[in-house]
C-alpha positions as CSV (number, residue, x, y, z in Angstrom):
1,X,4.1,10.5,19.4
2,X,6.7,8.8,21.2
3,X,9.4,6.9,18.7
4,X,10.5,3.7,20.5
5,X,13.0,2.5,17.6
6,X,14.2,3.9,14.4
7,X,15.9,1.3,12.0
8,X,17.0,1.8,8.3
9,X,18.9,4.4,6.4
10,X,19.3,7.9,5.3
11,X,19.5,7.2,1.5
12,X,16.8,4.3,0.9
13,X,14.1,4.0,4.4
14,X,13.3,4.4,7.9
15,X,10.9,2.4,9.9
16,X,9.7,3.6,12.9
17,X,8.0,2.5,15.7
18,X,5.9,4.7,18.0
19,X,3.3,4.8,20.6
20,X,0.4,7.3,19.7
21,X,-1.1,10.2,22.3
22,X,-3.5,7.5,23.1
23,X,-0.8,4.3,24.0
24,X,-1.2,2.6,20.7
25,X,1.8,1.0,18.8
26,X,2.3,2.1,15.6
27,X,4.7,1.5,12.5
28,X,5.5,4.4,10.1
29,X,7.6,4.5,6.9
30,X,9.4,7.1,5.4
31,X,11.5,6.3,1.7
32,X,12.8,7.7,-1.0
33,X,13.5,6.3,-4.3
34,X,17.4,6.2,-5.3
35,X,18.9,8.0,-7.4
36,X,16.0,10.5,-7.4
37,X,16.1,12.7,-4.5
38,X,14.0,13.6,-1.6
39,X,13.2,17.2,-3.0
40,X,11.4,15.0,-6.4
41,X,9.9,12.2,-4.3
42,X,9.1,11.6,-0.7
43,X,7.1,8.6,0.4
44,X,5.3,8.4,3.8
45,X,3.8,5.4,5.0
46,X,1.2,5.2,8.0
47,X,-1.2,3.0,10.0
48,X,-4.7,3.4,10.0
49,X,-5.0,0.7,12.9
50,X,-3.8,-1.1,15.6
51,X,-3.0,-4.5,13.6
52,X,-5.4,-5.4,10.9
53,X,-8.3,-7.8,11.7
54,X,-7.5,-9.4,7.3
55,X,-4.8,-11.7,7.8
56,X,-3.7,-11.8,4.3
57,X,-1.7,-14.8,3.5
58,X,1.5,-12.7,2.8
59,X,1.6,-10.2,5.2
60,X,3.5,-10.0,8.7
61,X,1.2,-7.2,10.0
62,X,-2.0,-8.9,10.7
63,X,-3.3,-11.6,12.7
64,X,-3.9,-9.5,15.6
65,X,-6.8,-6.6,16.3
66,X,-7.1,-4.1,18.7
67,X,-9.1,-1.3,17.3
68,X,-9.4,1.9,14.9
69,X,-6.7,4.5,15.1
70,X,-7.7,8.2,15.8
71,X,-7.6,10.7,13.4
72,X,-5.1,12.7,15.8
73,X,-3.1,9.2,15.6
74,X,-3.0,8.7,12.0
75,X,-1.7,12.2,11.6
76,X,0.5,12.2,14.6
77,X,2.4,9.9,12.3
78,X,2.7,12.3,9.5
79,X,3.2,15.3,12.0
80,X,6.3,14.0,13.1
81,X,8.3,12.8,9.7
82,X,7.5,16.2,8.2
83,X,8.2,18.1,11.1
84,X,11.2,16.4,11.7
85,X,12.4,17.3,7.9
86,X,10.0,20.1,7.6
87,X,9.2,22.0,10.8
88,X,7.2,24.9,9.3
89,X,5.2,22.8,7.7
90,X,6.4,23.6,3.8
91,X,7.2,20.9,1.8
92,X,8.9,21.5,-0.9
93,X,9.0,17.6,-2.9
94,X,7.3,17.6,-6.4
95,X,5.7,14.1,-5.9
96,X,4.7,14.3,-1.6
97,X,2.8,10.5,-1.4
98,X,1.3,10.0,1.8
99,X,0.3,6.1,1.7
100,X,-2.3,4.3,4.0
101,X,-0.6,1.1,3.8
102,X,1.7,0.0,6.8
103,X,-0.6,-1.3,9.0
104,X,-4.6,-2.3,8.8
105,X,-7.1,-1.9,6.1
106,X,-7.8,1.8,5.5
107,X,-11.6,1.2,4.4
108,X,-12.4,-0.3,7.9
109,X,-11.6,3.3,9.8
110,X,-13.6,6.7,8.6
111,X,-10.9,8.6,10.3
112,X,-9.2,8.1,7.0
113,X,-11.2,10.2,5.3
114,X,-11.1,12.8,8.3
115,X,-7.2,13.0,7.3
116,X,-8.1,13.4,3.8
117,X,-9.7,16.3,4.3
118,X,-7.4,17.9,7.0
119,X,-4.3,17.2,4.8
120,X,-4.6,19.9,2.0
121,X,-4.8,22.7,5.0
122,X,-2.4,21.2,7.4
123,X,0.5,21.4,4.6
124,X,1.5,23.6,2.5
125,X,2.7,20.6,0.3
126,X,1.8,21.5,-4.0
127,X,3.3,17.7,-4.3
128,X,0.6,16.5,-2.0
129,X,-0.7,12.7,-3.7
130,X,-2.6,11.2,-1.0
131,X,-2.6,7.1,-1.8
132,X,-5.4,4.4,-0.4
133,X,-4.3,0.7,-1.0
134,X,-7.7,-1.8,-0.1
135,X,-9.1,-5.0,-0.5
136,X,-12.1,-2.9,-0.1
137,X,-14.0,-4.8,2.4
138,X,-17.7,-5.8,2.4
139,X,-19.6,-3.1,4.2
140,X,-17.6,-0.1,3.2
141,X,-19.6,1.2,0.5
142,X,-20.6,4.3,2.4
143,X,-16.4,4.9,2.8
144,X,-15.7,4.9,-0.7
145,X,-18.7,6.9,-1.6
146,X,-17.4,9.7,0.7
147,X,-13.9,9.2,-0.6
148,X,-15.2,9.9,-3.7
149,X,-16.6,13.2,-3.2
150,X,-13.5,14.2,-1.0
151,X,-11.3,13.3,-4.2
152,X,-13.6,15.5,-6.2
153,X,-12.9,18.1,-3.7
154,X,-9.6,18.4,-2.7
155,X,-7.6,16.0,-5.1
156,X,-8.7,15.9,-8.5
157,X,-6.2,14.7,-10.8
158,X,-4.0,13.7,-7.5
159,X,-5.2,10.9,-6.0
160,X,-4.0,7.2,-5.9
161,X,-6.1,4.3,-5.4
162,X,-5.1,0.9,-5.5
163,X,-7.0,-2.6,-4.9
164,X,-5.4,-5.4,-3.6
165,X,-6.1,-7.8,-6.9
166,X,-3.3,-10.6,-6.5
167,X,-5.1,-13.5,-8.5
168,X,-7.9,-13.6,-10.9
169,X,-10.1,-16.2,-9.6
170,X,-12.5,-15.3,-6.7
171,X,-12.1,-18.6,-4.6
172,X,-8.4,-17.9,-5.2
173,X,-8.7,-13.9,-4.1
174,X,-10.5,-15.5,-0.9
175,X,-8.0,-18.2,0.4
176,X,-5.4,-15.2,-0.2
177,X,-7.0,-12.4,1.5
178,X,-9.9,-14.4,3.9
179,X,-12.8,-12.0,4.8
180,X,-15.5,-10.9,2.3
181,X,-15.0,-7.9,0.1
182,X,-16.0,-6.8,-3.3
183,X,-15.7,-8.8,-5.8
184,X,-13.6,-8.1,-9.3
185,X,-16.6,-6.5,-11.2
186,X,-17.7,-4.5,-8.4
187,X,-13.8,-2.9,-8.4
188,X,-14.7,-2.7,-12.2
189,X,-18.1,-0.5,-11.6
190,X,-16.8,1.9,-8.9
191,X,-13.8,2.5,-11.3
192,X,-15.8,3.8,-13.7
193,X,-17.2,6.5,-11.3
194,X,-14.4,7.4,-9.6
195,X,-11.8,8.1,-12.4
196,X,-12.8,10.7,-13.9
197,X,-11.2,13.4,-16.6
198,X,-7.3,14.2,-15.8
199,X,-7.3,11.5,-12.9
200,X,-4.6,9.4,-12.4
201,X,-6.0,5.7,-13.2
202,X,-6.6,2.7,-10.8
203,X,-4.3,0.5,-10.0
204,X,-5.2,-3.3,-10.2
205,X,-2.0,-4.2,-7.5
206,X,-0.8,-8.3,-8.3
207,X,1.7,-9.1,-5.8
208,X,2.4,-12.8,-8.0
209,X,3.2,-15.6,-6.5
210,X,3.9,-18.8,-8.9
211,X,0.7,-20.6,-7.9
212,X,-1.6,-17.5,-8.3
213,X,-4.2,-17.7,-11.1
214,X,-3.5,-15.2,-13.5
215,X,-5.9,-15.1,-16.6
216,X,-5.8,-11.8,-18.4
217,X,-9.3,-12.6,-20.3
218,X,-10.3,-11.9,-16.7
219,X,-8.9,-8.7,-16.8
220,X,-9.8,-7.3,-20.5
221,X,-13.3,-8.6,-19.9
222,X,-14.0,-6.7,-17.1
223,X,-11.6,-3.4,-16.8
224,X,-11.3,-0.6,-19.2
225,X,-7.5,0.0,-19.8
226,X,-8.5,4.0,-19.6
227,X,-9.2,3.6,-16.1
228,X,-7.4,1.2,-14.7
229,X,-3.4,0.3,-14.8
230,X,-2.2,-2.9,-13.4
231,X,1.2,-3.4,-11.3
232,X,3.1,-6.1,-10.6
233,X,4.9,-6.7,-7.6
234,X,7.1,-9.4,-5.7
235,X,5.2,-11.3,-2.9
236,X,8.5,-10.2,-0.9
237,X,10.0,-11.5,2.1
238,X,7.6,-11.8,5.4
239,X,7.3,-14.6,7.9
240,X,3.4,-15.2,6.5
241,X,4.6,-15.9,3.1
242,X,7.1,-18.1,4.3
243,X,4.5,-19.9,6.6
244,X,2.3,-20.1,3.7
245,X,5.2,-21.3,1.2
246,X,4.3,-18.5,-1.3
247,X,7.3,-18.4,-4.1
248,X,7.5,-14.8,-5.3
249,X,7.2,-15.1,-9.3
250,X,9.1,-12.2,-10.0
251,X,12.7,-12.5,-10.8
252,X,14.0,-9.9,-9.3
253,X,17.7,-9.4,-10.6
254,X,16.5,-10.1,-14.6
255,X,13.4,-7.8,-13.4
256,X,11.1,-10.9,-15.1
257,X,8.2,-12.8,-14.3
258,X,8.7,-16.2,-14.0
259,X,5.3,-18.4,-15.2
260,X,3.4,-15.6,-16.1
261,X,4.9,-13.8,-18.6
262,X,1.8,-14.2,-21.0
263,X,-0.6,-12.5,-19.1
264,X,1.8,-9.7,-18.7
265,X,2.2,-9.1,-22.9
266,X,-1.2,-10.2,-23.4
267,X,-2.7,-7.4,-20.7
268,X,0.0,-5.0,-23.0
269,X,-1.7,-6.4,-26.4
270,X,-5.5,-5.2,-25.0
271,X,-4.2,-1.6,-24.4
272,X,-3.4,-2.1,-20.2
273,X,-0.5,-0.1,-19.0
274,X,1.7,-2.6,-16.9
275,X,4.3,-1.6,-14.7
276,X,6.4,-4.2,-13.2
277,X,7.4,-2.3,-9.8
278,X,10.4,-4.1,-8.0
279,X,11.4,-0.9,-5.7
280,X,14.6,-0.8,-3.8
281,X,15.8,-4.3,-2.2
282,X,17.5,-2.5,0.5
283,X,14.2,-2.2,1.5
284,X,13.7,-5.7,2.4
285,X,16.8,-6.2,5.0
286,X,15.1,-2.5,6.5
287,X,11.8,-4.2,7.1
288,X,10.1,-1.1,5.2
289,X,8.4,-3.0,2.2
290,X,4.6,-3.7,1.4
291,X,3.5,-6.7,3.7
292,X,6.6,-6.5,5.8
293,X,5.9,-6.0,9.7
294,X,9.2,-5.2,12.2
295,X,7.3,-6.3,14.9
296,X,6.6,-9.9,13.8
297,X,10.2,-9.8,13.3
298,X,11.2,-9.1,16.7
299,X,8.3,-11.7,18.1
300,X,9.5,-14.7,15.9
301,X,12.2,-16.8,17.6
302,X,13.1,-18.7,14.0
303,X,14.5,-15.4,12.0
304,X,13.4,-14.9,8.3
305,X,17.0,-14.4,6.5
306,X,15.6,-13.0,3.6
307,X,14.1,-10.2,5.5
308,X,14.6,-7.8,8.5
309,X,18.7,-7.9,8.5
310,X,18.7,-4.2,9.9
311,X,16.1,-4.8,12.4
């Protein structure tokens, strides 16, 4: 791994850019969660691949394609922020999440579940939580079969999943993230083979914008509340939600939704565990938050100012 650009801080995030053994760009995220310290939680954040062929309407990172990541790439990523903090290997953080978020859909590349399996004997890490946030794509059955046995074999009871839910009407879930992919009761029915006793539950990820449908009938209907969570989060700053005028409907200093306040308490009524996760704003001027992209920062001639001040 060769790191091209670091930009953030010591006491919130650092983005990094790199270029992988085999000469592809890459951004990677490390962050920790103030006040709590780097020995109780340490978050890593990689690339599966090389931009993401989705094109979600709020995310700076895709909109451009040019293949799978490597195994040996993907973990070149994690090799070198542990090594750099840990060079033996040892980690000693009570909650160690490695996240396959930055950049591109983790369902769409197998070698994801080739890291899974290294991971466990490539650290000696007892905080290990391994975390997979999808849209879960049409055609990627056979990857969350396997994930599921790999779950059943190295991380029982430590192992975070997260769909990409955002509104609760299909046509809606379409225009917002435009390729085919299961559809809200297929999420339901794999949930209730995958979480199983002493697993942590699935999250149902909303990042709200104002205009989103949100109809927690939806929700009760078709989700059991014992296995599945849902979490709220900002549509935060990115050129695409700009581009696509998406108003964030979470008030971020009262830490309040805006216009959908209901579905919140009525979710919390039925027995759903809601968790409204804001995170660490600093976060935002890094460039180091869910949807954000560095790159699309420094490609864009009109700068976001909401966004990216670090960078």
């Amino acid at each position: 791994m060769r790191i091209i650009r670091r930009i953030g801080k010591e006491e919130v995030a650092y983005v990094y850019l790199g270029e992988t053994s085999k000469g592809n760009l890459v951004e990677f995220v490390e962050s920790i969660q103030p006040p709590v310290p780097r020995e109780k939680k340490w978050v890593l954040i990689v690339s599966t691949l090389a931009g993401c062929p989705v094109g979600c309407l709020m995310c700076d990172a895709g909109g451009f394609y040019r293949g799978k990541l490597s195994s040996e790439e993907i973990l070149e990523q994690i090799d070198f922020l542990v090594e750099s903090r840990y060079p033996d290997r040892k980690v000693p953080v009570e909650k160690f999440k490695i996240q396959f978020a930055r950049m591109g859909e983790p369902a769409l590349n197998d070698a994801v579940l080739d890291v899974l399996e290294d991971l466990p004997k490539r650290y000696n890490a007892f905080g290990l939580l391994p975390s997979i946030s999808t849209i879960a794509p049409h055609g990627t059955d056979s990857f969350f079969e396997k994930l599921l046995k790999i779950k059943e074999k190295h991380y029982r009871g430590r192992f975070q999943l997260q769909f990409s839910i955002h509104s609760t009407n299909e046509e809606e879930r379409d225009r917002i993230m435009p390729v085919k992919k299961w559809s809200l009761r297929e999420i339901s029915e794999y949930g209730k083979t995958f979480v199983k006793e002493g697993d942590r539950k699935i999250t149902l990820n909303f990042a709200v914008a104002q205009n989103y449908s949100l109809d927690p009938d939806v929700i009760v209907d078709l989700f059991d509340p014992e296995k599945f969570l849902v979490k709220i989060t900002p549509v935060n700053p990115t050129y695409r939600s700009r581009e696509n005028n998406l108003r964030s409907d979470v008030d971020i200093e009262k830490g309040a939704l805006i216009k959908h306040q209901e579905f919140v308490s009525r979710l919390r009524n039925a027995g759903f565990e809601v968790i409204l996760s804001i995170g660490e704003l600093e976060e935002n001027k890094i460039g180091s938050n869910c949807g954000q992209y560095v790159q699309r920062h420094l490609m864009n001639r009109k700068k976001l100012e909401e966004g990216y001040q670090y960078v």
